[in-house]
C-alpha positions in Angstrom: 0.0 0.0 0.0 1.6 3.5 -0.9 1.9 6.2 1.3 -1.2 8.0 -0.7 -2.9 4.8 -0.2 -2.3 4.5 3.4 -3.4 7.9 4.2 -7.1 7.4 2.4 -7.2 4.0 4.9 -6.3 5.9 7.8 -9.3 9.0 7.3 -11.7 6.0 6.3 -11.2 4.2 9.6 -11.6 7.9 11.2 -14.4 8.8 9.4 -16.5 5.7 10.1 -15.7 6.3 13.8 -17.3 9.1 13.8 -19.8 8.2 12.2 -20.4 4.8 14.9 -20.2 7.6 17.2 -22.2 9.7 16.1 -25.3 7.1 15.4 -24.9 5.8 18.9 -26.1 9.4 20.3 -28.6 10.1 18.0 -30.3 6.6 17.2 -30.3 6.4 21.7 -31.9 9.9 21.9 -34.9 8.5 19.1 -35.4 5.3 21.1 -36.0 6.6 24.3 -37.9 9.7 23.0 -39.6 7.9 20.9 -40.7 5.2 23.7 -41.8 8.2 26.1 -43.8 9.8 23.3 -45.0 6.9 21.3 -44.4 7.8 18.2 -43.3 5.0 15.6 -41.6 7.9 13.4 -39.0 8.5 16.0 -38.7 4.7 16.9 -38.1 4.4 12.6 -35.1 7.0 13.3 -33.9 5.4 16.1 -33.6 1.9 14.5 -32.6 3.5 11.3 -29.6 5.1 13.4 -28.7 1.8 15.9 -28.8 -0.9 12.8 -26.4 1.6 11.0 -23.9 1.0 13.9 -23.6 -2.5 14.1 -23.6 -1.9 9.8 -20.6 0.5 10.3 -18.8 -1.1 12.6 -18.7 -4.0 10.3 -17.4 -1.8 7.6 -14.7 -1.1 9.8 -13.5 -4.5 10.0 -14.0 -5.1 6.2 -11.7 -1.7 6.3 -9.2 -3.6 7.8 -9.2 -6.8 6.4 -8.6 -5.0 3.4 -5.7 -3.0 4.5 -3.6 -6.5 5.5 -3.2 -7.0 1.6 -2.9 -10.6 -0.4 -2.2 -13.4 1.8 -1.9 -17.2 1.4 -5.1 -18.1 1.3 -6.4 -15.1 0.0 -3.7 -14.0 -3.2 -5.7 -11.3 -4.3 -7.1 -9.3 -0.8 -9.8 -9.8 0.6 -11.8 -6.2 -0.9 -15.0 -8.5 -2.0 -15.6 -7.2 2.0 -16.2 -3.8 1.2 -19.0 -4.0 -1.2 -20.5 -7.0 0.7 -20.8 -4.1 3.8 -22.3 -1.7 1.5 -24.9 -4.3 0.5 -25.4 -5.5 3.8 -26.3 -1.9 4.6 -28.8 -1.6 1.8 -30.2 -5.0 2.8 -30.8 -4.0 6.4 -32.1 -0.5 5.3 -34.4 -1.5 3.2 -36.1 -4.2 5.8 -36.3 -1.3 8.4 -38.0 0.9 6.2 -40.5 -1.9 4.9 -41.4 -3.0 8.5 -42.2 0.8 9.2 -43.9 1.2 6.3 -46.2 -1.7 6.3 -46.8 -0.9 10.1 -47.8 2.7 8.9 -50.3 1.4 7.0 -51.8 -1.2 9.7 -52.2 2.2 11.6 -53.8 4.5 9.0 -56.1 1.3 8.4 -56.7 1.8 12.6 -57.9 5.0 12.5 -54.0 6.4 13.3 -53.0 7.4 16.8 -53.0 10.9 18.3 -49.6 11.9 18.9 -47.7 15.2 20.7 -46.7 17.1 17.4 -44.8 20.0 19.3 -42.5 17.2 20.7 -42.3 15.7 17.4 -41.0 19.0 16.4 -38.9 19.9 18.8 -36.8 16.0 18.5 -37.0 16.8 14.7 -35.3 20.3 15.0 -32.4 18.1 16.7 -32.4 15.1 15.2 -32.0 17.6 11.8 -29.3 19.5 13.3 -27.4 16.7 14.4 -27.5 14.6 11.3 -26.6 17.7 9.1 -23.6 18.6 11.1 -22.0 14.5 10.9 -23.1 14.5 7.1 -20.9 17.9 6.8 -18.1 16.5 8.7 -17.8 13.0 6.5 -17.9 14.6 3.4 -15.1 17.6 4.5 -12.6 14.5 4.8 -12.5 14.2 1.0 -12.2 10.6 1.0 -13.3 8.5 -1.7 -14.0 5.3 0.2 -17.4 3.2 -0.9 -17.9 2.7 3.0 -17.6 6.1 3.8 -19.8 7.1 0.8 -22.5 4.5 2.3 -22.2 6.7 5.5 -22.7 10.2 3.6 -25.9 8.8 2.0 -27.0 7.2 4.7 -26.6 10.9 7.1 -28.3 12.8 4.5 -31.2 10.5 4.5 -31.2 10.9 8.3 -31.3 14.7 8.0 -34.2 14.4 5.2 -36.3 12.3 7.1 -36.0 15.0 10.2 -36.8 17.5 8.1 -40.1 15.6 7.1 -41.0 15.2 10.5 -40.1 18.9 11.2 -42.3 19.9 8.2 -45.4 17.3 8.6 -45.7 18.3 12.5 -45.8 21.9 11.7 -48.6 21.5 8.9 -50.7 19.0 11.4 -50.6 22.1 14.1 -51.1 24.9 12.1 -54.6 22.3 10.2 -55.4 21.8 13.5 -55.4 25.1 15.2 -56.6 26.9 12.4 -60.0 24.2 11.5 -61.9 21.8 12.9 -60.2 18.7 11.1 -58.7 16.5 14.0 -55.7 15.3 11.9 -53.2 14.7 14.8 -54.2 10.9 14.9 -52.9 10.4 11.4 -49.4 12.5 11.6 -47.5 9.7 12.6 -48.1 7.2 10.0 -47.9 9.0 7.7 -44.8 11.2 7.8 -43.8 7.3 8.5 -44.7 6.5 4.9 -43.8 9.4 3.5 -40.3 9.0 5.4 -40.2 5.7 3.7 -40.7 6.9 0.2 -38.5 9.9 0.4 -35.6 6.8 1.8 -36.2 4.5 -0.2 -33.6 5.6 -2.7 -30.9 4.9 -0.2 -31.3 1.2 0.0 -31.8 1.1 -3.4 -28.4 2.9 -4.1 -26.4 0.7 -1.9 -28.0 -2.2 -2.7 -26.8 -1.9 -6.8 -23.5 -0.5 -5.9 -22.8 -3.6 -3.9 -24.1 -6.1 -5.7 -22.4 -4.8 -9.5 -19.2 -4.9 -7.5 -19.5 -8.6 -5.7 -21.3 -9.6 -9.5 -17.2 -7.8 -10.9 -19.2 -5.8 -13.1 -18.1 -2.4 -14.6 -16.9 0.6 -12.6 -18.8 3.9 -12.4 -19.3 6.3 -16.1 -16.6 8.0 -14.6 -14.0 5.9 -13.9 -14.5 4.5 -16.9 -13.7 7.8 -18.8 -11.1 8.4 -16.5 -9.2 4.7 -17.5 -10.0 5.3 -21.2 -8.5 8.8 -21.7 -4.8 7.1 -20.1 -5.1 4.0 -22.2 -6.1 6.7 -25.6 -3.3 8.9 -25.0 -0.8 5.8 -24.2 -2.3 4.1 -28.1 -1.7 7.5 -30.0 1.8 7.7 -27.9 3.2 4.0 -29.4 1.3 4.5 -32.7 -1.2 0.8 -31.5 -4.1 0.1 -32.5 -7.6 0.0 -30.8 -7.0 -2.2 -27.8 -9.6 -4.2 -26.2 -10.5 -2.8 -22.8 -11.9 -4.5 -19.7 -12.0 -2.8 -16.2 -13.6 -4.1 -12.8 -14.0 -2.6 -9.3 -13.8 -3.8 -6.1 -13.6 -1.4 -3.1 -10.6 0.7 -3.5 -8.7 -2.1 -6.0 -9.2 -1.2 -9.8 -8.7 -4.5 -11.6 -7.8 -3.5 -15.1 -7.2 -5.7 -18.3 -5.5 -4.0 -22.1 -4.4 -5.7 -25.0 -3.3 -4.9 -28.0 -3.4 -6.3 -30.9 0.3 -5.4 -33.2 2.1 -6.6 -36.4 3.9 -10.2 -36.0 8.0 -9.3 -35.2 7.9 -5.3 -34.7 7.9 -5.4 -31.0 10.5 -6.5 -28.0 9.7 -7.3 -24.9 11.7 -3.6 -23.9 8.9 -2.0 -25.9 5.7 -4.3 -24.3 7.2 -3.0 -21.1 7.1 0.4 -21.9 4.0 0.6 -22.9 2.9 -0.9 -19.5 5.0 1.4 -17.6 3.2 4.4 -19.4 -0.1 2.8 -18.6 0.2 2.2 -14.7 2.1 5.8 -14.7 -0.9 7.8 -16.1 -3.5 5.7 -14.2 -1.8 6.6 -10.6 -3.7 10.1 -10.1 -6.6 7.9 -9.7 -5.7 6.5 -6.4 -7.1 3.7 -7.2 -4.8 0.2 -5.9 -4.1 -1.2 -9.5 -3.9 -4.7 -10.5 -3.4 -3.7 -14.4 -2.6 -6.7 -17.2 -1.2 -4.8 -20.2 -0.4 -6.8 -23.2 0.8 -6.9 -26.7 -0.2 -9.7 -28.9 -0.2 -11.1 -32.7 -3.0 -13.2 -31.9 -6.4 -11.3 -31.5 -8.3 -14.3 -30.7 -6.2 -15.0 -27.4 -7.6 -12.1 -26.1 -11.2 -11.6 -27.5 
C-alpha cells in the first residue's frame, strides 16, 4: 500500500468512527424519546440510526481486512468485504423501512394514533441538526471510500427524514389550530410512509452498488472515462491500435485488463514493457490500488 494509499485508509477508519459515534447518540436519543412519546416515526429513526452502527462497525472490520493486503489463502485481498458491507447496509435498510412502512399502514387502516406534534417538532429540529452537522463532517474529509460514501448517503437520509418530521408536525398544528379537522391521529403514519418513500432511494443505491461490484461488473461512467483517456493517450503515444479494454471494481482495487493487438516481429519485450509502464504511470492520479494486465499480442483471438 503506498503512502497515498495509506493515508485514504487511515481518514476511512476515522471517518467511520465518527460516524459509529455519532449514530450511537442520535439513534439512543430517538429510542428513548420515541418510547416516552409513542411515536413510531422517531422509533423508525432510532432503529434506522442503531442498525447503522452494528452496519458500520462491520465496515470497519472489512476496512481492515482490506488494509492487511494478499495473503496465502487469499492472493488477491480480501476487498469483496467492502461492497459485501455496502450491500449489507442496503439489505438492512431496506427491511427497516419496509417494516415501518407496512406498520404505517396497519395504523392508518386503525384509525392512526394521536400523537404530541410539538415534541415531534422539537426532537426533529435536533435530530436535523445533528444529522446535518455529521453528514458535513464526512464529506469535509475528502475521502473516496465506498464505506464512507455508504455513510454520507446514509446521514443525509437521516437529515431528510427530520426534516419531514419537522415539516409534517408543523402543517398538522397549524390544520389543526386553524379548523376543525382532528388530523393529529394520522401525523404519525404518515410522515412514516412518506419517510419511507422519500428513503427508499438509499437502499436502493447501496444495494446496486454492492451487488455490480460482488457480480465484478463495470466501474462507475466516470471511472470509466477516466481509464480510457490514459489508455487513448498511451495508443496515440506507441502509434497501437484499438485495444480491447476491460476494467472491474472492487472497493478501492481497480482490476484493469489492455491488450493490444500489433504486427507479427515489430515489438520486444523492452517495448511491451514500456508501454505498461506508461499505462500504470498515467493511471496513478486515480488512487485507485491497480492490478493492471497490459499486453501486446499477434493473436487477436487470445484475447477476445
Amino acid at each position: 500500500m503506498s503512502p497515498a494509499q495509506a493515508t485514504q485508509a487511515s481518514i476511512e477508519r476515522t471517518a467511520l468512527r465518527r460516524s459509529i459515534v455519532a449514530a450511537a447518540a442520535l439513534g439512543g436519543l430517538a429510542m428513548v424519546w420515541g418510547v416516552a412519546s409513542e411515536l413510531r416515526i422517531l422509533l423508525l429513526d432510532g432503529a434506522y440510526a442503531l442498525i447503522g452502527i452494528a452496519l458500520t462497525w462491520f465496515g470497519l472490520q472489512a476496512a481492515r481486512a482490506v488494509e492487511e493486503g494478499p495473503t496465502k489463502r487469499f492472493p488477491f485481498g480480501r476487498d469483496a468485504f467492502t461492497p459485501l458491507a455496502v450491500l449489507l447496509q442496503g439489505v438492512a435498510l431496506a427491511g427497516t423501512l419496509l417494516y415501518a412502512l407496512a406498520d404505517a399502514v396497519v395504523l392508518l387502516r386503525e384509525g392512526g394514533d394521536p400523537v404530541a406534534t410539538r415534541s415531534l417538532v422539537l426532537y426533529g429540529l435536533i435530530s436535523a441538526l445533528g444529522a446535518a452537522a455529521v453528514y458535513v463532517s464526512l464529506r469535509r474529509t475528502g475521502s473516496d471510500s465506498d464505506l464512507v460514501g455508504a455513510e454520507i448517503a446514509t446521514w443525509r437520509a437521516s437529515a431528510v427524514l427530520s426534516v419531514g418530521m419537522v415539516v409534517g408536525a408543523v402543517v398538522a398544528i397549524v390544520l389543526d389550530e386553524s379548523t376543525s379537522l382532528d388530523v393529529t391521529a394520522y401525523v404519525d403514519p404518515v410522515l412514516v410512509i412518506l419517510a419511507c418513500v422519500a428513503l427508499a432511494p438509499t437502499p436502493v443505491g447501496l444495494l446496486r452498488s454492492g451487488v455490480r461490484e460482488l457480480l465484478q461488473g463495470a466501474p462507475s461512467a466516470e471511472v470509466q472515462e477516466s481509464v480510457r483517456a490514459v489508455v487513448d493517450q498511451v495508443q496515440n503515444q506507441f502509434g497501437l491500435d484499438e485495444p480491447i479494454v476491460r476494467m472491474r471494481k472492487v472497493g478501492r482495487k481497480l482490476f484493469l485488463e489492455v491488450d493490444f493487438v500489433v504486427e507479427p516481429d515489430g515489438w520486444q519485450v523492452s517495448d511491451e514493457d514500456d508501454v505498461r509502464r506508461a499505462v500504470l504511470a498515467g493511471l496513478e492520479p486515480l488512487g485507485f490500488e491497480l492490478w493492471a494486465y497490459i499486453e501486446l499480442t499477434t493473436d487477436r483471438s487470445l484475447v477476445e
